[in-house]
N, C-alpha and C positions, 0 to 999 in steps of 0.2 A: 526534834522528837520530844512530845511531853511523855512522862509518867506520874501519872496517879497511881494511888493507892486506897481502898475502900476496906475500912474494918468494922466492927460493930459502933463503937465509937468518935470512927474518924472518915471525912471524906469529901474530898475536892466537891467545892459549888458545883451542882447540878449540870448546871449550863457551861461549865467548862467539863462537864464529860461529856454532855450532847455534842459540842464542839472539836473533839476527839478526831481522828481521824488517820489517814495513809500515816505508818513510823510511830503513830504514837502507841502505848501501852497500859492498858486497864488493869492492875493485878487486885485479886480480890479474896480477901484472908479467910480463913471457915469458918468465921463468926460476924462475916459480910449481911448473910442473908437474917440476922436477927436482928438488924434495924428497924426501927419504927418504920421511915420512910422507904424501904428498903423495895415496894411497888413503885416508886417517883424513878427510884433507881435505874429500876429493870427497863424502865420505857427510855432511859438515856443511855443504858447501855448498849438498846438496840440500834437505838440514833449511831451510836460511834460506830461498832461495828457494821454499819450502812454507810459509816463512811470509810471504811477500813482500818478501821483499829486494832488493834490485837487486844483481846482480853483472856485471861490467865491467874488461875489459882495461884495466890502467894506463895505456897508452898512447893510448886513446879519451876517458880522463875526465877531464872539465875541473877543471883544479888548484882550481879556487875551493872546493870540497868541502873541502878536505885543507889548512888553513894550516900552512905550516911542511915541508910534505913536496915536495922539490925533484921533478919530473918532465921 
């Protein structure tokens, strides 16, 4: 299982969320969608979720996913 995490800021290589897939976890914080690149995004996030990813609001997913990552 991967997880990522996408902020305004911060966010895994492209191509390792197009690569995303069954078990892994996209959470994506409310200040996700103010990225510059933030259209390059949306077309990898659809990839992952085609390949079955879970993707999910930071603020909904339970920290136990993510050690180490304060929410």
């Amino acid at each position: 299982m991967r997880v990522h995490l996408i902020t305004k800021d911060a966010a895994p290589a492209l191509g390792d969320v197009r690569a995303m897939g069954r078990g892994d976890v996209l959470a994506l914080s409310d200040d996700a969608t103010q990225r510059k690149d933030w259209g390059r995004y949306v077309d990898g996030i659809g990839q992952a979720i085609t390949n079955g990813a879970e993707v999910t609001q930071a603020a909904n997913w339970p920290q136990r996913y993510v050690p180490g990552i304060d929410q």
